[in-house]
SESEDO-518065 format. One record per atom (N, C-alpha, C): x, y, z. Coordinates in steps of 0.1 Angstrom, whole numbers, plus 5000, padded with zeros to 4 digits. Example, Ala and Ser with C-alpha at 12.3 -4.5 7.8 and 13.67 -1.06 7.14 Angstrom:
BEGIN
513249435078/512349555078/513249675078/512849785071/513749895071/512950005079/
END
This chain:
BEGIN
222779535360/221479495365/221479335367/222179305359/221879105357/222879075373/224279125370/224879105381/224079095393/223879265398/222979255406/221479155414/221079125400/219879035405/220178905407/221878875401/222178725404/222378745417/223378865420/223678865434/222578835446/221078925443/219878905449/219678785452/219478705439/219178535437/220078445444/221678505447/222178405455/221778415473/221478565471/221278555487/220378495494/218978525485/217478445486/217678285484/218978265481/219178095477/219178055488/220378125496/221378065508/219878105518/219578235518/218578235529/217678105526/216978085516/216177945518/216677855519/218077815517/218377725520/218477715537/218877825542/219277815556/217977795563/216777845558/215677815572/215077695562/215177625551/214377535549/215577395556/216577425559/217277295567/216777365583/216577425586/216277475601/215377455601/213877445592/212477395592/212277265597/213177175584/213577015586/214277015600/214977065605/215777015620/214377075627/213477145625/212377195636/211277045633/211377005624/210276875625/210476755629/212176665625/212976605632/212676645649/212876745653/213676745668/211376765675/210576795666/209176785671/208576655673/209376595666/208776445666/209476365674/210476405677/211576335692/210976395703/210876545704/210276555715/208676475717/208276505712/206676455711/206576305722/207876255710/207676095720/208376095728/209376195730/209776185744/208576265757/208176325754/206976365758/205776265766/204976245753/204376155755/204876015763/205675975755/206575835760/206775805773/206175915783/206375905797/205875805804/205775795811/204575735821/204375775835/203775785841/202775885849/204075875861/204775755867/205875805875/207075835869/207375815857/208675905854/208176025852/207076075845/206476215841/206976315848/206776335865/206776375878/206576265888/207976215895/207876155906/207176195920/207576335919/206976375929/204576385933/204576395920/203676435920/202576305919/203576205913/202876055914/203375995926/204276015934/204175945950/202676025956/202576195955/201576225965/199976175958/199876085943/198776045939/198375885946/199575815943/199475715945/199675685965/199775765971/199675775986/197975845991/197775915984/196275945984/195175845980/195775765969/194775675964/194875505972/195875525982/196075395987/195175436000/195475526006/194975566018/193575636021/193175676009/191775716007/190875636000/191275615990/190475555976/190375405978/191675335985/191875185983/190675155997/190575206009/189575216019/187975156012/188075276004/186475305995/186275205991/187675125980/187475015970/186974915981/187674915993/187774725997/185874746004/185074826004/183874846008/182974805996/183474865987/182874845977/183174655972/184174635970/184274455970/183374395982/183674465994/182774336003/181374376001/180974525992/179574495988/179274375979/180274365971/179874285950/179874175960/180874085969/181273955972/180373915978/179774015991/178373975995/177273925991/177074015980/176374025974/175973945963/176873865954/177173755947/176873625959/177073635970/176773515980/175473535980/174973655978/173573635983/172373565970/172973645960/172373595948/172473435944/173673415946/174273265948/173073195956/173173205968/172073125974/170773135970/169973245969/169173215960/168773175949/169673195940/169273075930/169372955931/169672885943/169872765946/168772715956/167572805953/166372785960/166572735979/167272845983/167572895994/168672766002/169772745992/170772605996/170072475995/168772455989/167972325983/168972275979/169072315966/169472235960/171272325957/171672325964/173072385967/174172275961/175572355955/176072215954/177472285960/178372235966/179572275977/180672315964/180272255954/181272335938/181572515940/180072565948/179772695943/180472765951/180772705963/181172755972/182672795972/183372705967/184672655961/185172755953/183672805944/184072905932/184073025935/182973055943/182773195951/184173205956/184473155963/186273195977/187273205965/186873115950/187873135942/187973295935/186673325930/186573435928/186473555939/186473525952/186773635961/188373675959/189173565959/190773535959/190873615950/190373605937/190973705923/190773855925/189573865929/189173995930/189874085939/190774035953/191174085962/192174105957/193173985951/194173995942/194274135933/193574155926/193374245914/193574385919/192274385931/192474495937/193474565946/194374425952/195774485959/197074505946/196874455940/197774505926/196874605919/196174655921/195774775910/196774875902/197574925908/198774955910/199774935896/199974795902/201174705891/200174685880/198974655876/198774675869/198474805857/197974905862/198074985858/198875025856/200275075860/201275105853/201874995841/201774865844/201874795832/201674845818/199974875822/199974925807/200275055802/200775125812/201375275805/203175195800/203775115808/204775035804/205075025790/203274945787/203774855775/203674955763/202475075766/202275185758/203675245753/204275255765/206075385765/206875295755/207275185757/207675075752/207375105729/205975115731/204975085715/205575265709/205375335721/205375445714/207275505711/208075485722/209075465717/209975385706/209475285705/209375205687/209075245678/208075345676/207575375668/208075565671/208775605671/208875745675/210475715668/210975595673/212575575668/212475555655/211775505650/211275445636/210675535628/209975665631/210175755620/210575845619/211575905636/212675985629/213875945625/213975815623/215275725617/214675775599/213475775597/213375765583/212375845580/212575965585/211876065579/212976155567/214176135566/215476185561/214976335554/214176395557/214076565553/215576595553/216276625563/217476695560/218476625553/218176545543/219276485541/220076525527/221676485527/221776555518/221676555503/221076495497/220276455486/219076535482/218176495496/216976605492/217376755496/218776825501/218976945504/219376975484/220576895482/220776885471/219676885461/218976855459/217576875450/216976985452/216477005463/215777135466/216777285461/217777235466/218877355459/218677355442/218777305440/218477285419/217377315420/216077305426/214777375418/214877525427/215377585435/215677715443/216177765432/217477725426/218277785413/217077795400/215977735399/215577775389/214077905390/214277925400/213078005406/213778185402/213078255399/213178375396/213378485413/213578595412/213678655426/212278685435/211378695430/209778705431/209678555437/209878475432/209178295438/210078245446/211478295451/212278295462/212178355474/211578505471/211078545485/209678475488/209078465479/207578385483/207878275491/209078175486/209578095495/210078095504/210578245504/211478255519/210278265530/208778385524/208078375532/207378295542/207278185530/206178085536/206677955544/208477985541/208777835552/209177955561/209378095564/209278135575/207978105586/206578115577/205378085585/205677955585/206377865581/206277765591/206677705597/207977785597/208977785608/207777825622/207077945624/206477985628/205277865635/204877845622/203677735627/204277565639/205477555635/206177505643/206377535655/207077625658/206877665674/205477725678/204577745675/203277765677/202877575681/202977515677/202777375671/203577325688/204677345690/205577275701/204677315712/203977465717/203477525724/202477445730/201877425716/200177365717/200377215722/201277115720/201377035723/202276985737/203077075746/203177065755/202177115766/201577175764/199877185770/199077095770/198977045759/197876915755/198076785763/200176785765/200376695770/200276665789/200576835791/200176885806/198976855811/198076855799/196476865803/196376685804/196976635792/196876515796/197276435806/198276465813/199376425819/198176405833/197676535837/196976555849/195576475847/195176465838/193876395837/194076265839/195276195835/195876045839/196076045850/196476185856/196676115872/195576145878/194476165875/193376215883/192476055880/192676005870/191775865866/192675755873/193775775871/194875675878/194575635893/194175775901/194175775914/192575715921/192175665912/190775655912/190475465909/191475425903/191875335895/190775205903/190875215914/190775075927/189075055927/188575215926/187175155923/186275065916/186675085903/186975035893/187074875891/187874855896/188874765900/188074645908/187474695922/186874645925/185674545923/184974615910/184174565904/184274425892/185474435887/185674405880/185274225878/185574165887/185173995885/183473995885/183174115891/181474045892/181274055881/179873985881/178773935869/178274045859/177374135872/176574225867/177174365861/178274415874/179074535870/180174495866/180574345863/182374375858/182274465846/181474535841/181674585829/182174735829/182274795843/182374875848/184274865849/184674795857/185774745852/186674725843/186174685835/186474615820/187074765811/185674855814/185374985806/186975075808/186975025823/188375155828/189375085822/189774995823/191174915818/191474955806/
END
């Protein structure tokens, strides 16, 4: 009988050992994907699908935006002159400032573009740093901590071995349940970025004036 249950105890050893290093390589290779995932940016994601965003939003959306600018610019001239008690007391400074701030605003909004992707740039950039950086040093599989965990396996009776086998099966389990959920989340995300992305110029538009640059500000 002792034989036998050592025999038991070796097999339930090697089994936990074998899915608790296949656990560890499932959490390693979750965390790489993740940021490789994530770590995209909206034209590497799908090229295809960001030329037909960014062609739609030049040719539809960028129309809309430059209407909406010659509303704010106008409209800042108009406010402009009135508070200068209808060019009374006007000073040629303002004028100088107005064309300066037309110039930026036109600027901003013909790069809307370049900027926006910038900062998915600098994001891919933060998140790849940091995605290299803790599966460099998360060391789960390593052989030290396999080595340890084997010494407390050997001191477990055959009853608290299968309890173990059970429960890093569930979460082996919970792991691919886990990959599932998060390439969806990322899908969902993915599309929602290009749905705000494509929209970006309105936004944009606004952004140097007084009253609504906050409108502006808010998207960036």
């Amino acid at each position: 009988m002792d034989s036998i249950v050592a025999w038991i105890r070796g097999v339930l050893i090697e089994a936990n050992m074998s899915a608790i290093s296949s656990l560890f390589d499932s959490v390693d290779s979750a965390v790489g994907d993740v940021a490789y995932q994530v770590g995209h940016t909206p034209q590497s994601w799908n090229p295809a699908i960001f030329a037909m965003v960014r062609g739609l939003s030049e040719t539809v959306i960028m129309p809309v935006a430059g209407l909406i600018l010659t509303y704010v610019v106008c409209y800042e001239l108009i406010q402009m002159v009135l508070e200068k008690n209808n060019m009374v007391d006007f000073d040629t400074f303002n004028i100088f400032k107005w064309i300066f701030k037309t110039f930026i605003a036109v600027f901003i909004l013909t790069n809307t573009w370049n900027i926006v992707m910038g900062v998915f740039q600098l994001a891919q950039g933060v998140i790849f740093g940091a995605s290299g950086y803790i599966t460099g040093n998360l060391a789960l599989g390593s052989p030290e901590m396999m080595s340890l965990i084997e010494s407390q396996l050997h001191q477990m009776n055959v009853g608290q071995l299968l309890v173990m086998l059970v429960q890093t099966n569930i979460a082996m389990l919970g792991m691919l349940i886990m990959g599932v959920v998060i390439t969806v989340i990322v899908w969902g995300r993915m599309i929602e970025i290009f749905l705000v992305t494509s929209l970006a110029p309105i936004p944009f538009a606004t952004i140097t004036n007084r009253e609504w640059g906050q409108i502006g500000n808010s998207y960036l």
